[in-house]
GUGUVEX-660877 format. One record per residue (C-alpha): residue in one letter; residue number from 1; x, y negated, z. Coordinates in steps of 0.2 Angstrom, whole numbers, plus 5000, padded with zeros to 4 digits. Example, Ala and Ser with C-alpha at 12.3 -4.5 7.8 and 13.67 -1.06 7.14 Angstrom:
BEGIN
@rest = A; nr = 1; c1 = 5062; c2 = 5022; c3 = 5039
@rest = S; nr = 2; c1 = 5068; c2 = 5005; c3 = 5036
END
This chain:
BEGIN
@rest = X; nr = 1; c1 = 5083; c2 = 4882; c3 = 5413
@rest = X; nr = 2; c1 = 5074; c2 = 4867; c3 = 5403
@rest = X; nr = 3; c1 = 5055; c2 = 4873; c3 = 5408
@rest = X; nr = 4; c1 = 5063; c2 = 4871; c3 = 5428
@rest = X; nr = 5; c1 = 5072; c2 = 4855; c3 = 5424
@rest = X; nr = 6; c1 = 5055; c2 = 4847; c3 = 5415
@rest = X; nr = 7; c1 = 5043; c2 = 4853; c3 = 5426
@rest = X; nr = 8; c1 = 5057; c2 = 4845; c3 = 5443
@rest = X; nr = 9; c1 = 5056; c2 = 4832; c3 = 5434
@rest = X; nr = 10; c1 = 5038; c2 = 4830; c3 = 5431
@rest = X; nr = 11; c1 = 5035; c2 = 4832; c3 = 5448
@rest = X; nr = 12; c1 = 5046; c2 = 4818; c3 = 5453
@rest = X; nr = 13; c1 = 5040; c2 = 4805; c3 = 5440
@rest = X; nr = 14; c1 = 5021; c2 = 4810; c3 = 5445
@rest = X; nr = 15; c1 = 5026; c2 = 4809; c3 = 5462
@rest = X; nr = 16; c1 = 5035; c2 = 4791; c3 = 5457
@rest = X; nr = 17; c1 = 5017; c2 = 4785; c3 = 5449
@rest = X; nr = 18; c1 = 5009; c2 = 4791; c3 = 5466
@rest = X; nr = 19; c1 = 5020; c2 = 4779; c3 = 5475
@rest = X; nr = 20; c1 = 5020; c2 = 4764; c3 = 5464
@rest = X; nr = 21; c1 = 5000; c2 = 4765; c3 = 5461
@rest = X; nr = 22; c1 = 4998; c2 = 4767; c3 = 5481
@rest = X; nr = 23; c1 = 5010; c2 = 4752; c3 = 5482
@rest = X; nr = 24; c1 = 4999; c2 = 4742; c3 = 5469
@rest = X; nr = 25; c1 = 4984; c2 = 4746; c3 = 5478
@rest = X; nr = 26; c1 = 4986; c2 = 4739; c3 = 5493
@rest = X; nr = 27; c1 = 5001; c2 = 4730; c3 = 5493
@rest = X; nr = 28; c1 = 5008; c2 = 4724; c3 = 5511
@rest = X; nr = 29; c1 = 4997; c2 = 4733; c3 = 5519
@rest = X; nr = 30; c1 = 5006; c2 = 4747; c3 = 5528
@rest = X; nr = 31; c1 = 4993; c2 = 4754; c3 = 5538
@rest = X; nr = 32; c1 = 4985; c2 = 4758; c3 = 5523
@rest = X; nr = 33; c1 = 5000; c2 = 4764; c3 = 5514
@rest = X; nr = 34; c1 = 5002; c2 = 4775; c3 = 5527
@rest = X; nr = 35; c1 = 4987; c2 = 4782; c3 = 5526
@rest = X; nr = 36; c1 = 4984; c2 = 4783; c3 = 5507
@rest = X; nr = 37; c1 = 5005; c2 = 4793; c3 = 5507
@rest = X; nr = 38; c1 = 4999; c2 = 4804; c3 = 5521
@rest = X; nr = 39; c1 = 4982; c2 = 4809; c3 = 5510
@rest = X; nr = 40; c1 = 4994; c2 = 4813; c3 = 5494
@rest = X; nr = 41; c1 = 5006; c2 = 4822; c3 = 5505
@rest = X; nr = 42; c1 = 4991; c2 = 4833; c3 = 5511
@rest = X; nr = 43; c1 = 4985; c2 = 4836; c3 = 5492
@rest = X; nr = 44; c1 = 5005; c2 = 4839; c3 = 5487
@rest = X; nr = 45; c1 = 5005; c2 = 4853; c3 = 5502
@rest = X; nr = 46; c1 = 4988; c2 = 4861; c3 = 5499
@rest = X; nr = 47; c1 = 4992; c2 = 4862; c3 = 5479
@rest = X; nr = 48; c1 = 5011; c2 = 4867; c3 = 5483
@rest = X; nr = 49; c1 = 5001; c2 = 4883; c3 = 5497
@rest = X; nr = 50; c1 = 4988; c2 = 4887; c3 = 5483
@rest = X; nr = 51; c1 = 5002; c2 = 4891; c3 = 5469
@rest = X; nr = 52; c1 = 5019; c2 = 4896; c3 = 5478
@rest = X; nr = 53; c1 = 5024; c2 = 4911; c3 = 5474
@rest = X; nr = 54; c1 = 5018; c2 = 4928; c3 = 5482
@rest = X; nr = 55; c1 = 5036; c2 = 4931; c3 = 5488
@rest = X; nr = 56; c1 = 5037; c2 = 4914; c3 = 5496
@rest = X; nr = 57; c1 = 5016; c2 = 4915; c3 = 5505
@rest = X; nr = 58; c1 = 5022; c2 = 4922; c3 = 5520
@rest = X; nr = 59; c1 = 5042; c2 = 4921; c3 = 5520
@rest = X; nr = 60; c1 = 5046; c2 = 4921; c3 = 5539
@rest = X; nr = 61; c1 = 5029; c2 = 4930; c3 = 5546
@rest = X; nr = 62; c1 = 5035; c2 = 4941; c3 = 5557
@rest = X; nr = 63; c1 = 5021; c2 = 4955; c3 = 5561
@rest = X; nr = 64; c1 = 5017; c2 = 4957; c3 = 5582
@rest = X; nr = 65; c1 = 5028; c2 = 4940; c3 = 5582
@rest = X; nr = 66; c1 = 5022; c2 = 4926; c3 = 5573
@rest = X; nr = 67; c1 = 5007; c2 = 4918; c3 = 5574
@rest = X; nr = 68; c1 = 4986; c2 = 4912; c3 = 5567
@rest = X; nr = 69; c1 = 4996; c2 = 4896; c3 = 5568
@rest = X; nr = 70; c1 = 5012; c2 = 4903; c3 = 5560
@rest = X; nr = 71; c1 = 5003; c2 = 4908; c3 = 5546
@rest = X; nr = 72; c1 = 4995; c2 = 4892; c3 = 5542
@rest = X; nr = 73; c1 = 5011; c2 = 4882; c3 = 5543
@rest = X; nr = 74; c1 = 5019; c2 = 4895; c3 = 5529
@rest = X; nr = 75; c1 = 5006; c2 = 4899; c3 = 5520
@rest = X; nr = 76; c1 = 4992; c2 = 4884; c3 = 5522
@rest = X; nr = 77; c1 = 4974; c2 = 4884; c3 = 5525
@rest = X; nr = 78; c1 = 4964; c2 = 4902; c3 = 5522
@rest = X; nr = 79; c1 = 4951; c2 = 4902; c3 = 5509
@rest = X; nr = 80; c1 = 4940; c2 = 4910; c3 = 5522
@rest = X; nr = 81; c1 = 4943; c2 = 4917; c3 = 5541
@rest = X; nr = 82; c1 = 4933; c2 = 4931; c3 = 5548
@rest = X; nr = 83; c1 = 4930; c2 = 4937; c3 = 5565
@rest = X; nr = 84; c1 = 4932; c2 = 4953; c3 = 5570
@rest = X; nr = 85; c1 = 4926; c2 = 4965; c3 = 5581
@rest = X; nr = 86; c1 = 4941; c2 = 4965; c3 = 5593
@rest = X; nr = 87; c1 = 4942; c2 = 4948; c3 = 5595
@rest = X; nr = 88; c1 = 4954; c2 = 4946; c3 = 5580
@rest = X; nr = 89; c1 = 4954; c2 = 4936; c3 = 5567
@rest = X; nr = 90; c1 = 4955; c2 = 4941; c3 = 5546
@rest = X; nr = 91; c1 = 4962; c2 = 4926; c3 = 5536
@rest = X; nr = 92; c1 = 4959; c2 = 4927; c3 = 5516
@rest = X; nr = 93; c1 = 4973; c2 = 4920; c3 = 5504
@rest = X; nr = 94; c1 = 4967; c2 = 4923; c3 = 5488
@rest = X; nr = 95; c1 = 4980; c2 = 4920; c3 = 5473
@rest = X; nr = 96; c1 = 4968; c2 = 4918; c3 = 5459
@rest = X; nr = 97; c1 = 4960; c2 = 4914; c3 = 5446
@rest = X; nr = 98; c1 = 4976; c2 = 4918; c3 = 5436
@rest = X; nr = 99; c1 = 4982; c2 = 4929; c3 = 5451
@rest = X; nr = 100; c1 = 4982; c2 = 4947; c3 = 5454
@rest = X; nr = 101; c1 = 4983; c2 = 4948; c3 = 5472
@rest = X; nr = 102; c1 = 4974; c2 = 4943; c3 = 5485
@rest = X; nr = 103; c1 = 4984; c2 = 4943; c3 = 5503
@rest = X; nr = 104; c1 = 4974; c2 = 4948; c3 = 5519
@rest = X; nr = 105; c1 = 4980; c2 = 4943; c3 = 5538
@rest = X; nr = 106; c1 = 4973; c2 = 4951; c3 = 5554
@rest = X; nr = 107; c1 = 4978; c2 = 4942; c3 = 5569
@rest = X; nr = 108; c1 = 4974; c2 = 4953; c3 = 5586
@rest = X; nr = 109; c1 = 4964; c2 = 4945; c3 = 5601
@rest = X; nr = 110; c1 = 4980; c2 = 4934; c3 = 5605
@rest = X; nr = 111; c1 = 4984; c2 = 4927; c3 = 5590
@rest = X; nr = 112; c1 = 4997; c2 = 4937; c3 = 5584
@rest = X; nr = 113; c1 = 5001; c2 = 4944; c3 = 5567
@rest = X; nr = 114; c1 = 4992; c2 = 4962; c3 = 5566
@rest = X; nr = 115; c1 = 4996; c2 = 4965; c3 = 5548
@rest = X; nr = 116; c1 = 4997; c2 = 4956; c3 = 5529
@rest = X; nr = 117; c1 = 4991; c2 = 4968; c3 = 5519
@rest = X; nr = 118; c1 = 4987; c2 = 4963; c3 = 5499
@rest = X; nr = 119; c1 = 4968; c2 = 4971; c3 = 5497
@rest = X; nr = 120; c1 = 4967; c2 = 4971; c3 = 5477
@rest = X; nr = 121; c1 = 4971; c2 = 4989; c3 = 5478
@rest = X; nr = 122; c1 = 4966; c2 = 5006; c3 = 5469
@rest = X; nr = 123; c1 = 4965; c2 = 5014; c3 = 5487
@rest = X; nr = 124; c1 = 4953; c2 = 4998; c3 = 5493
@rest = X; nr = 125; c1 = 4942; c2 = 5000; c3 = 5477
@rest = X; nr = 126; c1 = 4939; c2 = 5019; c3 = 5479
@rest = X; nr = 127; c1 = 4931; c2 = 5012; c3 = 5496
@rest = X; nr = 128; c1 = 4918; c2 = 5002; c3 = 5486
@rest = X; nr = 129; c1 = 4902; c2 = 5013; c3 = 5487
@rest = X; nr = 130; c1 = 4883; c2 = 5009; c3 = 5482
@rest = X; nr = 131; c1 = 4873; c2 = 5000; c3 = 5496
@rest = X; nr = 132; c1 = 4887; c2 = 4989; c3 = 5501
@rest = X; nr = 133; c1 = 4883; c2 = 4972; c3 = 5503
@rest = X; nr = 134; c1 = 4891; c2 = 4956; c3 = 5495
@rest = X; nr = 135; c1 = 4899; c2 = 4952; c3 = 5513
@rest = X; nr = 136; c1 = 4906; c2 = 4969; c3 = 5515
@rest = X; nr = 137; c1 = 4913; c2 = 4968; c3 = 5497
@rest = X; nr = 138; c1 = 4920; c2 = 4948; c3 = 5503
@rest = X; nr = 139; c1 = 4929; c2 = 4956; c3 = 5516
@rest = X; nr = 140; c1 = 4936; c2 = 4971; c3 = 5509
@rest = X; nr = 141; c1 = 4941; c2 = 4965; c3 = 5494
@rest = X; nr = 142; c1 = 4941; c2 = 4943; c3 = 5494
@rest = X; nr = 143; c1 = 4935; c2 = 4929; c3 = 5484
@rest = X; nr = 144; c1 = 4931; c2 = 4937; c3 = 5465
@rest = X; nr = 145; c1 = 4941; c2 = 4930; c3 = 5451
@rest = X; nr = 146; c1 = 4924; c2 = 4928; c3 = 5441
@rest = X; nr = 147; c1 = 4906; c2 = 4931; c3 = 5446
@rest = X; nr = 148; c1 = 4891; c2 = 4933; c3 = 5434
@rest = X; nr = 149; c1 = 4873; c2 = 4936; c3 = 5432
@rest = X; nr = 150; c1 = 4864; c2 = 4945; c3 = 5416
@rest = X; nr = 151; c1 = 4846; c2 = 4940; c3 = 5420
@rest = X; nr = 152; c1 = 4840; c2 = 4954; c3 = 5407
@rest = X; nr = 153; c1 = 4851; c2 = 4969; c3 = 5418
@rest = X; nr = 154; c1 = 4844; c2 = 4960; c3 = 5433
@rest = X; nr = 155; c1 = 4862; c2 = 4959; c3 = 5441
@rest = X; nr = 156; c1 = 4876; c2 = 4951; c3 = 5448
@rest = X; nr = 157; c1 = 4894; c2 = 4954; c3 = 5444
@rest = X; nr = 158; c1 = 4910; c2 = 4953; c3 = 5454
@rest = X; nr = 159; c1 = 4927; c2 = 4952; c3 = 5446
@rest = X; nr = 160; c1 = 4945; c2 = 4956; c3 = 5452
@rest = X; nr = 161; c1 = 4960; c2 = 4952; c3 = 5441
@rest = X; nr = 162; c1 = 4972; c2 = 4964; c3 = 5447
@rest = X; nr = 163; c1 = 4988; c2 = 4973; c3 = 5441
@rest = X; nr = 164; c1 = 4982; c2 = 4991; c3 = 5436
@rest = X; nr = 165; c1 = 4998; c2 = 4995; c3 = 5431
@rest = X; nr = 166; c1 = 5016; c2 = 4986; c3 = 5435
@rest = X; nr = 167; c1 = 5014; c2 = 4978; c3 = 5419
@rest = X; nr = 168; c1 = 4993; c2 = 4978; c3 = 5413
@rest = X; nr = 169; c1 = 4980; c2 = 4967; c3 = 5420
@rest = X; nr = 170; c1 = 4963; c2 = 4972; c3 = 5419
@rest = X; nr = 171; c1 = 4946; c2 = 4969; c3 = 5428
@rest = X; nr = 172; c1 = 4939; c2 = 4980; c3 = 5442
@rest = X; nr = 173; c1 = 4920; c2 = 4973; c3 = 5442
@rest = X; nr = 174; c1 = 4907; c2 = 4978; c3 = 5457
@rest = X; nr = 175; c1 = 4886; c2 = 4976; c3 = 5451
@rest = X; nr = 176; c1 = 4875; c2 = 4973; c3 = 5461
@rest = X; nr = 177; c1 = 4858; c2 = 4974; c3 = 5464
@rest = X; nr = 178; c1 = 4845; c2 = 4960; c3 = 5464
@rest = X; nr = 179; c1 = 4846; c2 = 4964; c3 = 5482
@rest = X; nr = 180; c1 = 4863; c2 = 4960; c3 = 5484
@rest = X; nr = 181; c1 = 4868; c2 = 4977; c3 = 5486
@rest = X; nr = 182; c1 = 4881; c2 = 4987; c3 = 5476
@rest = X; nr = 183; c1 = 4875; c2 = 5000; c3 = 5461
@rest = X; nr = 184; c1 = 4890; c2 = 5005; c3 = 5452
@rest = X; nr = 185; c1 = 4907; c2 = 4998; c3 = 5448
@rest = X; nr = 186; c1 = 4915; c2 = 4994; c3 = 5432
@rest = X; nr = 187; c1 = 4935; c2 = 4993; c3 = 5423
@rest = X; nr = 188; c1 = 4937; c2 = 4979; c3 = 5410
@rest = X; nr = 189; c1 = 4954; c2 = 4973; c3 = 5399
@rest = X; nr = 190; c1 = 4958; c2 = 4958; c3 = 5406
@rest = X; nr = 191; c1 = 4953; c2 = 4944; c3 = 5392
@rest = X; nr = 192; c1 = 4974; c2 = 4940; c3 = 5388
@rest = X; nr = 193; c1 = 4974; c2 = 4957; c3 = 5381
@rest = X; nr = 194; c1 = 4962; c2 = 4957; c3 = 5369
@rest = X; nr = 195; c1 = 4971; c2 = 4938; c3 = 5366
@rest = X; nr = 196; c1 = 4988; c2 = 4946; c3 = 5362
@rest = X; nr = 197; c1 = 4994; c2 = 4937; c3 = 5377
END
């Protein structure tokens, strides 16, 4: 109960020291005050969307009901949007780095909610195959948690953070080639669990 009340309040006395430092700034000038409150209230709403909790992402989204727009009310702006084939739309929400989950919307031809589907799975990895590219990988799966390079293995490497178990984390890692297409794939302990955390 104290970690809710302190972090309510820091949120109120940060938000306080926005106002009073906007009011400082530009004193009388409301045109400006306006603007400058309507900047911070974009910033709150995009940080509020990038850390609300999974349960809340897409509370009200009602699948063949709701829509593109829908979404982006609730859930805020994607990381990335994809077109697809039909003439829908894939919109990427990923919940990372610390997250485990990254939250997939297709839209059909219309706009309509087609499905919300959460893509760090085991049945999407066993689709990970050698010879896929980097893009197909993006889509599948999403923005990686971590990506990086061993010049002397002459590879990239893409990791997920995901919940292997309903209690462990760990890695699911893709390599690839110089090419930019897949060789193998990888598992690796998430780094809290070698940490005790």
């Amino acid at each position: 109960m104290t970690n809710r009340f302190t972090d309510a309040s820091a949120r109120r006395l940060a938000a306080m020291g926005l106002i009073a430092s906007v009011l400082a700034l530009f004193g009388c000038d409301q045109q400006k005050v306006d603007e400058a409150m309507k900047k911070a209230g974009d910033v709150a709403r995009n940080t509020w969307d990038s850390v609300k909790p999974d349960s809340q992402l897409f509370k009200g989204i009602e699948i063949g009901k709701s829509t593109e727009d829908d979404v982006r009310r609730q859930a805020g702006k994607p990381e990335i949007v994809w077109e697809e084939p039909d003439g829908g739309r894939r919109l990427e929400y990923p919940r990372g780095p610390e997250g485990t989950t990254t939250w997939m919307v297709t839209t059909n031809a219309d706009g309509t909610v087609r499905s919300i589907e959460q893509a760090l799975t085991a049945e999407n990895f066993a689709r990970v195959r050698p010879g896929m590219t980097k893009d197909e990988i993006r889509r599948m799966l999403g923005k990686p948690t971590k990506v990086e390079a061993f010049r002397l293995k002459q590879e990239e490497v893409w990791g997920y953070r995901w919940m292997e178990t309903s209690i462990d984390r760990a890695f699911f890692n893709v390599h690839f080639h110089p090419d930019g297409t897949v060789s193998t794939t990888s598992r690796s302990d998430d780094p809290s669990r070698r940490q005790g955390g």
